[in-house]
Backbone as a printed PyTorch tensor [residue, N CA C, xyz], in Angstrom:
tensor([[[105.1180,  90.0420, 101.2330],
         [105.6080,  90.2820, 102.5800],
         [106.7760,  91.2690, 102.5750]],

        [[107.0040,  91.7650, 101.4390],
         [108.0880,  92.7780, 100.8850],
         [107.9660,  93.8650, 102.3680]],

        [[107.0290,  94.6620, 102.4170],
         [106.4900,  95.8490, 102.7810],
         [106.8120,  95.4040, 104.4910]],

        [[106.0500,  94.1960, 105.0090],
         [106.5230,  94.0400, 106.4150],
         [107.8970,  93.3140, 107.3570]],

        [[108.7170,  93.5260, 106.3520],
         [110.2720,  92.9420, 106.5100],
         [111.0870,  94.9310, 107.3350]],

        [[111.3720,  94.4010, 108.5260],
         [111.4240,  94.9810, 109.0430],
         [112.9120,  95.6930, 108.0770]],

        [[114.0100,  94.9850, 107.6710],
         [115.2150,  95.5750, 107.1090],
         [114.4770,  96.2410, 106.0700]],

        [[113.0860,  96.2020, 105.6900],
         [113.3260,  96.8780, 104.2480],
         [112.3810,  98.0330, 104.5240]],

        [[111.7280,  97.8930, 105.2320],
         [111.0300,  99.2700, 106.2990],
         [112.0860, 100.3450, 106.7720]],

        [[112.9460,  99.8650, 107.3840],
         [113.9810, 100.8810, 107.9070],
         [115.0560, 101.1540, 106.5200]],

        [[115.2670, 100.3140, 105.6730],
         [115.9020, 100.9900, 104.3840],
         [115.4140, 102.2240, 103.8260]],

        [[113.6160, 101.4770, 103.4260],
         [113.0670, 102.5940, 102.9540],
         [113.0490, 103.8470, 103.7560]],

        [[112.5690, 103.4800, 104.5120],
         [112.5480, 105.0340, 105.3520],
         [113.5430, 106.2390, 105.6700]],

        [[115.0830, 105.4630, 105.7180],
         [116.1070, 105.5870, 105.9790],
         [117.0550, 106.5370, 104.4360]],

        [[116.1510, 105.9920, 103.6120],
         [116.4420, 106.5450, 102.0830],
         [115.3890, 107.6960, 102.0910]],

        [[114.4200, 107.9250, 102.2420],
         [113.4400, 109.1220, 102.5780],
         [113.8920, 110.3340, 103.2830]],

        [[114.5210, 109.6610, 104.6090],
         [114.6000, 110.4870, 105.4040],
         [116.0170, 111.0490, 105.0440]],

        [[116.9870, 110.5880, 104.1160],
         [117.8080, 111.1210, 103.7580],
         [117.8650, 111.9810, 102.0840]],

        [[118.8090, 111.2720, 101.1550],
         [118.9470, 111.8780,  99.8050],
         [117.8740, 111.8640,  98.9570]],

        [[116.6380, 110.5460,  99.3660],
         [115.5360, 110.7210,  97.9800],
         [114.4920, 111.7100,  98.4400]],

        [[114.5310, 112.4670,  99.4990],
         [113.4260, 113.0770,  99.6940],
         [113.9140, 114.1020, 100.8220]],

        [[113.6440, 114.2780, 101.8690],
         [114.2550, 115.2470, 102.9360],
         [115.4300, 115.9780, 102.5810]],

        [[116.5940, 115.3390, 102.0120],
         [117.8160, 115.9670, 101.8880],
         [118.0490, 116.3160, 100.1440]],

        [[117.2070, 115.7700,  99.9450],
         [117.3160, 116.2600,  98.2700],
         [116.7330, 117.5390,  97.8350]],

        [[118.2500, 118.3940,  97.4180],
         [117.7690, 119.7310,  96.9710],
         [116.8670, 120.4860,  96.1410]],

        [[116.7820, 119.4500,  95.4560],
         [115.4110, 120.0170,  94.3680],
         [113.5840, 120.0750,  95.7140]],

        [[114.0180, 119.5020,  96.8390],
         [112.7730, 119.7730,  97.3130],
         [112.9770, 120.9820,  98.1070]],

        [[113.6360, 121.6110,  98.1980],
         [114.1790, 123.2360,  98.1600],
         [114.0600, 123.5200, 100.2480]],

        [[114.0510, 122.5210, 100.8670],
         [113.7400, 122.3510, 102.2860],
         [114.8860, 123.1500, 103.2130]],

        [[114.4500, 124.0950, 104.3790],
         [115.5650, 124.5930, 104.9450],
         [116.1710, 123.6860, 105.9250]],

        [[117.3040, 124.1490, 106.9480],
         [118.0810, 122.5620, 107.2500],
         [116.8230, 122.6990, 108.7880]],

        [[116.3010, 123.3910, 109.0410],
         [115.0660, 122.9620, 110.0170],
         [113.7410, 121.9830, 109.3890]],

        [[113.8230, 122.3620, 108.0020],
         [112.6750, 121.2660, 107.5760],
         [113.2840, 119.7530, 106.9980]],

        [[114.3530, 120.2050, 106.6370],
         [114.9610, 118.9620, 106.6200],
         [115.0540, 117.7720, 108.0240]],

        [[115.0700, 118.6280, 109.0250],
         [115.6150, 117.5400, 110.4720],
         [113.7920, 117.2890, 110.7140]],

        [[112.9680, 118.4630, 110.3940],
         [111.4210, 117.8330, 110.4730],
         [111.1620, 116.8320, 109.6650]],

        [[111.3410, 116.9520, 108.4700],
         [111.1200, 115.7150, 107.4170],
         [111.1850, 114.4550, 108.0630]],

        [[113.0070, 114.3980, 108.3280],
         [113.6760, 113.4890, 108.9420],
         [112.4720, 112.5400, 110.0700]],

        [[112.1470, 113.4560, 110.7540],
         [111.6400, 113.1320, 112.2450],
         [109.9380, 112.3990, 111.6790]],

        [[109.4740, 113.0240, 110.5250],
         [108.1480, 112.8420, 110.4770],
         [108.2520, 111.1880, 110.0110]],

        [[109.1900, 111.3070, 108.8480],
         [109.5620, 110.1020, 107.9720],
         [109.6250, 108.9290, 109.0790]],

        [[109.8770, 108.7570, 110.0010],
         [110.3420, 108.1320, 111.5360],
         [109.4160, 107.6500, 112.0240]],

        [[108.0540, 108.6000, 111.8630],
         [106.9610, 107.8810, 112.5150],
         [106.2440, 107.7260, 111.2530]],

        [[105.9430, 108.0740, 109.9480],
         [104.8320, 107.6310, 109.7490],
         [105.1460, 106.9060, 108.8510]],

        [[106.4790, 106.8440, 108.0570],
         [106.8230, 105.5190, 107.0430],
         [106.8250, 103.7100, 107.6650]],

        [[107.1020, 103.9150, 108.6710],
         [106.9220, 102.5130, 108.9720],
         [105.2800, 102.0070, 109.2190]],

        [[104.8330, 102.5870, 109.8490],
         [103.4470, 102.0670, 109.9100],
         [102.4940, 101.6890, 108.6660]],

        [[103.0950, 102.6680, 107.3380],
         [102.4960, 103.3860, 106.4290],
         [102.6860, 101.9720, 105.3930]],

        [[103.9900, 101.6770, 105.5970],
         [104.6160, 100.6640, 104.6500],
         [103.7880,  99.1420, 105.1910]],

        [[103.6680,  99.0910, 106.4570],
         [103.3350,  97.7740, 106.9820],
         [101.7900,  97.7450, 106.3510]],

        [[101.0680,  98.9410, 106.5630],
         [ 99.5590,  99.0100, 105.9820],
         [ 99.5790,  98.9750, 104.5610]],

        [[100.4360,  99.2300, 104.0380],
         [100.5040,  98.6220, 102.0360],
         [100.5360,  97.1520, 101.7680]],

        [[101.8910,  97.0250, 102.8530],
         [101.8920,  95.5310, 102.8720],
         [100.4490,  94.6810, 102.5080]],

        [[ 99.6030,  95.3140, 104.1120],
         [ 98.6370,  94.4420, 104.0700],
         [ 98.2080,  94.3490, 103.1510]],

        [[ 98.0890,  95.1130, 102.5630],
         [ 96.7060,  95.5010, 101.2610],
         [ 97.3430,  94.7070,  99.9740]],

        [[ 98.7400,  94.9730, 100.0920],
         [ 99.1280,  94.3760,  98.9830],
         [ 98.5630,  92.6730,  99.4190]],

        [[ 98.6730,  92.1980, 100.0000],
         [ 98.4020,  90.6150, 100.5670],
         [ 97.3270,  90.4140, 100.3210]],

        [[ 96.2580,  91.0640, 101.2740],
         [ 94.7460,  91.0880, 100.6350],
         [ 94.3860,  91.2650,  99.7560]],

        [[ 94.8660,  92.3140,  98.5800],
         [ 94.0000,  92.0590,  97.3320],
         [ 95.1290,  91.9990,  95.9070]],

        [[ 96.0320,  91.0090,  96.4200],
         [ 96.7540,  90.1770,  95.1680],
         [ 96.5370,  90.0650,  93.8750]],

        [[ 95.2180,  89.3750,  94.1170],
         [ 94.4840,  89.2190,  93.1160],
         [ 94.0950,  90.3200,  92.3720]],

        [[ 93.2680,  91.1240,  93.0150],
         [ 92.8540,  91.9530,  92.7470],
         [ 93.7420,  93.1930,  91.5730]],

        [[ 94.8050,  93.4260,  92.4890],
         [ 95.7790,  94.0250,  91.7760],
         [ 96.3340,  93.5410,  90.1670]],

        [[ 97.0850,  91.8710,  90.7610],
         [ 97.2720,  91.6320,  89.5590],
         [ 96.6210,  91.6120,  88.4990]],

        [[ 95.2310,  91.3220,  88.8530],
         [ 94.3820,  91.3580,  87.4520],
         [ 93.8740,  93.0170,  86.4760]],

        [[ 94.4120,  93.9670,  87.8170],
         [ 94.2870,  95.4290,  87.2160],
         [ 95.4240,  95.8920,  86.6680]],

        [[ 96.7230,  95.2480,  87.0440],
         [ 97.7800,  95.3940,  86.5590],
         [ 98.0120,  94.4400,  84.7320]],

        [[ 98.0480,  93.1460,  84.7480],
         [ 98.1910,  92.1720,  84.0290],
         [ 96.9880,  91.5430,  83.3520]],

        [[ 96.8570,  91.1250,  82.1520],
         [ 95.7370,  90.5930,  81.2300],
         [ 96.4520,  88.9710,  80.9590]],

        [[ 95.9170,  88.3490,  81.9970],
         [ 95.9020,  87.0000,  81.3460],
         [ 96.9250,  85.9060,  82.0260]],

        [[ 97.4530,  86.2410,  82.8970],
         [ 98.5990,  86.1100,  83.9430],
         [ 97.5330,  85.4290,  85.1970]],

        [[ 96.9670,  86.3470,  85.3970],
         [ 96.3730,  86.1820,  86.7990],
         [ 95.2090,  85.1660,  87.1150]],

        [[ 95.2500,  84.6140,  88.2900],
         [ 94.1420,  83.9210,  88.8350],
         [ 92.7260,  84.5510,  88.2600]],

        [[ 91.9330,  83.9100,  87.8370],
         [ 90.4700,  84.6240,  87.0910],
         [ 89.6570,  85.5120,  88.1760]],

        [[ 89.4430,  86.6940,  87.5670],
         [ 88.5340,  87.5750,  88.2680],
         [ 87.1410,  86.9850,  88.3800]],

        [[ 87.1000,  87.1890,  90.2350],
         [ 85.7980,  86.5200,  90.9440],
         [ 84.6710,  87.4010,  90.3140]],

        [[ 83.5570,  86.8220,  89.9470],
         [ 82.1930,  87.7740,  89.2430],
         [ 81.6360,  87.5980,  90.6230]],

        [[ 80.1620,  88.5710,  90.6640],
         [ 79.8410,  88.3360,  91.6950],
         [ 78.3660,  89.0010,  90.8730]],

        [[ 76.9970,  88.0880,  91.5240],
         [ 75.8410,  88.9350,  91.0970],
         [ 75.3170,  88.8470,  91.7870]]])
């Protein structure tokens, strides 16, 4: 439920739209693409994060067992 916690939606985004990405010089952005960045980061990180969320929820399993060997709930077979 990491992903749909609204404080950590607006952190993340809030860190995007500033020094890790928009305002960080190595992405070589002029200060007009910077205030675009800004603006895009605004609309599409939150939605973006809530739809990981989901996925992360729905396939838990799934993940962990592509991530981890032996940890996880047993992978469903299916024939």
């Amino acid at each position: 439920m990491f992903y749909a916690n609204n404080d950590v939606i607006n952190s993340l985004t809030e860190n995007l739209q500033g020094q890790y990405f928009c305002e960080d010089p190595e992405m070589g952005f002029t200060e007009d693409q910077v205030k675009e960045c800004a603006e895009n980061m605004s609309v599409f990180m939150p939605p973006a994060l809530k739809l990981i969320g989901g996925a992360v929820v729905m396939y838990n399993n799934d993940i962990c067992n592509a991530w981890y060997e032996g940890i996880c709930p047993a992978k469903l077979k299916f024939y």
